[in-house]
C-alpha positions in Angstrom: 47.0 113.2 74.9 50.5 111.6 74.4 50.7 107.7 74.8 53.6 106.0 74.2 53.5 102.7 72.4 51.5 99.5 74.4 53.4 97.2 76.2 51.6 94.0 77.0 53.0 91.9 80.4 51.5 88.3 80.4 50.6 87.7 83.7 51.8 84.2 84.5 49.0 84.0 87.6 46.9 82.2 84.7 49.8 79.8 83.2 50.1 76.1 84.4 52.5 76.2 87.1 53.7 72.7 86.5 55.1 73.9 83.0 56.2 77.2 83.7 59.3 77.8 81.8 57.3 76.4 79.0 54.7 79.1 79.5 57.0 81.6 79.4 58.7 80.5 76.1 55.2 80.7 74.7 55.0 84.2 75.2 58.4 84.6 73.8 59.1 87.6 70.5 55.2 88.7 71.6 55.1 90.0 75.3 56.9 93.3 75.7 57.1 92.1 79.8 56.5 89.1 81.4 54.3 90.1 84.9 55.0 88.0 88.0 52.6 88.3 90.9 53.6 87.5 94.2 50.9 87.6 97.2 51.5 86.9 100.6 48.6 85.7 101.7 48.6 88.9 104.1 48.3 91.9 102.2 45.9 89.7 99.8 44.2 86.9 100.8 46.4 84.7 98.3 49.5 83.0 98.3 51.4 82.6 95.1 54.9 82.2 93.8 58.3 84.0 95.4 61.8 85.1 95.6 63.3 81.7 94.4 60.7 80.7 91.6 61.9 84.5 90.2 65.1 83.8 90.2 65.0 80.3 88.4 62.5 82.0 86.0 65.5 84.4 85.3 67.2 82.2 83.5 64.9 80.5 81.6 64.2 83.8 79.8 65.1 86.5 78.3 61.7 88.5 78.5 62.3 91.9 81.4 60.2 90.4 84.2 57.6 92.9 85.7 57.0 92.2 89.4 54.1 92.9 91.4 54.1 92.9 94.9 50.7 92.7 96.5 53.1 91.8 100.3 52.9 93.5 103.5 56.8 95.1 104.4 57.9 95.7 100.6 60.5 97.4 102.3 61.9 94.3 103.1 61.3 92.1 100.1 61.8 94.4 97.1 65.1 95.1 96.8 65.6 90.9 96.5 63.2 91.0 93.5 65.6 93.8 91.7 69.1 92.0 93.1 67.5 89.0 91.2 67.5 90.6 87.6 63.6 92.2 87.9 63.0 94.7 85.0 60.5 96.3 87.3 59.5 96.3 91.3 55.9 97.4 91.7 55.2 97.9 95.4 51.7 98.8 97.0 51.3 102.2 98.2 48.8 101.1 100.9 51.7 98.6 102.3 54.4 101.4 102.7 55.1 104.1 105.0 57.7 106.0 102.5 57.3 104.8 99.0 60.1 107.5 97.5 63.0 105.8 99.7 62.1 102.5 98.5 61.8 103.5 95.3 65.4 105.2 95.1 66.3 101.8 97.2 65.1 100.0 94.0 66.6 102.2 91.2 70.1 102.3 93.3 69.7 98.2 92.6 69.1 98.7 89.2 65.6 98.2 88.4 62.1 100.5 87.3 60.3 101.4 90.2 57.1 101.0 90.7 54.0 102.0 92.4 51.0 100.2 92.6 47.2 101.3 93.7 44.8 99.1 94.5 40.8 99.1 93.7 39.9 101.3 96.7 42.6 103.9 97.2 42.3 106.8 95.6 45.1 108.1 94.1 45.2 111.7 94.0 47.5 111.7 97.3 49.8 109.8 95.1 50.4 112.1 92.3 53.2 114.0 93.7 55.2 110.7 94.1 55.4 110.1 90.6 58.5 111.8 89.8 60.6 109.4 91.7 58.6 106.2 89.8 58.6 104.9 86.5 55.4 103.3 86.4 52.2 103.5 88.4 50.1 100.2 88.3 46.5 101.2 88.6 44.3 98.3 89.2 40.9 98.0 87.8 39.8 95.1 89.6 40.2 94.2 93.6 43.8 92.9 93.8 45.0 89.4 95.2 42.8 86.7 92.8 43.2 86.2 89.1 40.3 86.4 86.7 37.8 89.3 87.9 35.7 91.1 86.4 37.5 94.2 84.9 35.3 97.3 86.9 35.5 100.8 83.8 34.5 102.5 86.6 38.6 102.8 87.8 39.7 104.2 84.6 39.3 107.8 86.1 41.8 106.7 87.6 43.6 106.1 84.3 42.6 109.6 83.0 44.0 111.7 85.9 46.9 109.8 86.2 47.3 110.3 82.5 46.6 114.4 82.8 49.4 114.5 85.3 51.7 112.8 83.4 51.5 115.0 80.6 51.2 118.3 82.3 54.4 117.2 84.0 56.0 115.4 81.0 56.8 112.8 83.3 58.5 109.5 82.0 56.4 107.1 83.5 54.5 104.3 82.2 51.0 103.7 83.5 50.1 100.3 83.7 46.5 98.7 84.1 46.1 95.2 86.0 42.9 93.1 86.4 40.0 91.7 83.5 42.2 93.1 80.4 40.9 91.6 77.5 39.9 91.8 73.7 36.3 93.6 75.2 38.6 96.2 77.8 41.6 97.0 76.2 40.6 99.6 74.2 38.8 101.2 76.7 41.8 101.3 79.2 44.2 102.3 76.2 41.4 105.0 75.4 41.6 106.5 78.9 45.8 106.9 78.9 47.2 103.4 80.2 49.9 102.2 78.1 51.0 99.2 79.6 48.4 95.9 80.3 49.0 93.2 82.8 46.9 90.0 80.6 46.6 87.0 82.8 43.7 84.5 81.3 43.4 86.7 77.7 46.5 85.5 76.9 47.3 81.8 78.9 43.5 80.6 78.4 44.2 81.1 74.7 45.2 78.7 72.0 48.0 80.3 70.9 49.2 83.1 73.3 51.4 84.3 71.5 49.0 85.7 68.9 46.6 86.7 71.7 49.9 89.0 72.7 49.6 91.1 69.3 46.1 90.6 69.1 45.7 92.6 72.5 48.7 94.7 71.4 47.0 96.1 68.4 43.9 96.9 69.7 45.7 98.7 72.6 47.3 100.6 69.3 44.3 101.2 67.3 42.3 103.1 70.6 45.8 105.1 71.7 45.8 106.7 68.3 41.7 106.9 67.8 42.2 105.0 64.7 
C-alpha cells in the first residue's frame, strides 16, 4: 500500500474563539494545514464561523487553510472560500447535484478540491469522481459537532478508498475527520488515510504544538508498519 507522508490539519472547531489568531500561531512550524469548519446550521445542526472570519484568518497566517463545508448549496459558497486564499475546498457530496463542475469551478479559482462523505453515505458511488478531486474527506464520526467519539467501524471506508487510489495511481489525499487522537490515529493511518483533521487532540492540549508532531509521528510509525 503506498501512503504518502501525514499531514495533520488542526481543526480550530476546538480553539477559543475569543483568541483565535492566537490559536492559530500556536500551531505554527507543526500543522501541515490549518482545518476550518463552517456549518450552516442547515446541512448540520450547527452554526459556526464563515466567509469573513476566513478571510481575516488569511492574514494572520501563513499556514494553507483546509476548508470544510458541512453547508447546503456549496455551489454557491465555495468558490468565495478559494477567491479568499483557501488551500483546499471540501464540499459535501450529499449537498451537491454535480460535484465534478464544482470541483473544476474550484481548481479554475485556484484551490484543491475536495470531496467530503459523511458517516452514512456510502461511498462506493463516489469512486469514479475522484479523478477530478484532490482529496476525499471521509468522516469517521457523524458530522456537524466537535468532539465525538471516533466510530473504526468507517475506516472500510478508508481502505477502499485507499485500494482505488492505488489501482488508479490517483494523486489524491485521503483525509479522515472526527475523534482523531493519540488512541485512533494509527488505526486510521493503518487503513490508508494520510491526512487527519485533530480538533480537541491538539487545542485541549498543553502545548499543541507538540501534540501536532506527536500525532504526526504516530500517523508515520503505522503508514510504514514500523
Amino acid at each position: 500500500m503506498t501512503v504518502p507522508p501525514p499531514i495533520v490539519a488542526p481543526s480550530i472547531l476546538a480553539a477559543d474563539f475569543s483568541r483565535l489568531a492566537e490559536e492559530v500561531r500556536a500551531v505554527e512550524g507543526a500543522a501541515d494545514w490549518l482545518h476550518v469548519d463552517v456549518m450552516d446550521n442547515h446541512f448540520v445542526p450547527n452554526l459556526t464561523i464563515g466567509l469573513p472570519v476566513v478571510q481575516s484568518l488569511r492574514a494572520a497566517t501563513e499556514l494553507p487553510f483546509d476548508v470544510h463545508l458541512m453547508i447546503n448549496d456549496p455551489g454557491r459558497w465555495a468558490p468565495g472560500y478559494a477567491d479568499a486564499g483557501a488551500y483546499n475546498v471540501t464540499f459535501h457530496a450529499e449537498a451537491c447535484d454535480d460535484p465534478v463542475a464544482l470541483a473544476k469551478e474550484l481548481r479554475a479559482a485556484g484551490a484543491k478540491a475536495g470531496l467530503a462523505i459523511d458517516r452514512d453515505t456510502p461511498i462506493e458511488p463516489y469512486l469514479d469522481l475522484l479523478p477530478s478531486f484532490d482529496t476525499l474527506l471521509i468522516m469517521t464520526i457523524k458530522a456537524g459537532f466537535g468532539g465525538q467519539r471516533f466510530i473504526p467501524e468507517l475506516l472500510e471506508k478508508v481502505r477502499t478508498a485507499r485500494r482505488h487510489v492505488n489501482a488508479g495511481h490517483l494523486e489524491l489525499r485521503i483525509e479522515v475527520d472526527g475523534g482523531i487522537a493519540a488512541d485512533t490515529i494509527e488505526q486510521a493511518a493503518a487503513a490508508g488515510a494520510d491526512a487527519f483533521v485533530a480538533g480537541t487532540a491538539v487545542y485541549g492540549a498543553d502545548d499543541p504544538a507538540e501534540a501536532v508532531r506527536r500525532l504526526r509521528g504516530l500517523a508515520e510509525r503505522a503508514a510504514t508498519g514500523a
